[in-house]
N, C-alpha and C positions, 0 to 999 in steps of 0.2 A: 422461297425467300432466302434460307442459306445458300441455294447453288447462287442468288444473283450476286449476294454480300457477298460470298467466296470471289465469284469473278472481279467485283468491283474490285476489292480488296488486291487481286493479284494482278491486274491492272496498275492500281496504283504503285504498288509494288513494284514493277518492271517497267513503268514509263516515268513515274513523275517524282519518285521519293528520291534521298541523297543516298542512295546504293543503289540504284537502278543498274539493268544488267548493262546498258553501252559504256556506264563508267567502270562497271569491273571489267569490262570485255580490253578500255583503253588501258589501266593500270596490268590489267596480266600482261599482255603488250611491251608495255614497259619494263616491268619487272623482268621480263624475257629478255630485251634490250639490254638493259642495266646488267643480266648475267653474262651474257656474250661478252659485253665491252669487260667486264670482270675476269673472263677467263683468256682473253685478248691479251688485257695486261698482266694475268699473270704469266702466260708464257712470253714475253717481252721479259720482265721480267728472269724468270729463269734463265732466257739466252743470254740477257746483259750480265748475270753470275757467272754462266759457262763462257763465257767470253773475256771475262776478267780473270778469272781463274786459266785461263789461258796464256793471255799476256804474262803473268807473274809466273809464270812456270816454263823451263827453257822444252822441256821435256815435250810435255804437252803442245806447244806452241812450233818444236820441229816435227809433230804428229799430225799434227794440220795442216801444216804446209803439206805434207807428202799426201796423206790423204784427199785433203778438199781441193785442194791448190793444183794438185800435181808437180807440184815441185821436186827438183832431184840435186843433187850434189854436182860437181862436175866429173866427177870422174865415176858416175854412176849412169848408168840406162835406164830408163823406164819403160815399162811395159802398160798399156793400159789395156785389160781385160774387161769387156762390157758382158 
């Protein structure tokens, strides 16, 4: 008699009540979801800082050119070593 109430019980419990496992299965899901698009924006984020921080800096911003760019002066050479 308890083993059948146990099952009925866990039954209910996993198909039919308002915590059934397909709805936490959909919200961890989500919640995963929601972290990604979270860690998305915050490195978006941090680039549009480094990038400002860029522009407002002359220093900085002839460091990028030469680097990302491959930019050079003119009366300079470049060498690009891969």
């Amino acid at each position: 008699m308890y083993f059948a109430t146990l099952i009925i019980a866990l039954v209910y419990i996993f198909a039919f009540s308002d915590s059934n496992y397909r709805r936490h299965r959909k919200l961890d899901t989500k919640i995963e979801e929601y972290e990604t698009e979270i860690s998305k924006q915050q490195k978006n984020l941090e680039e549009q800082r480094t990038f400002e921080n860029i522009q407002n800096n002359p220093q900085l911003m002839e460091r990028y050119r030469r680097e990302v760019l491959n930019m050079k002066k003119n009366d300079e050479d470049l060498f690009i070593i891969e």
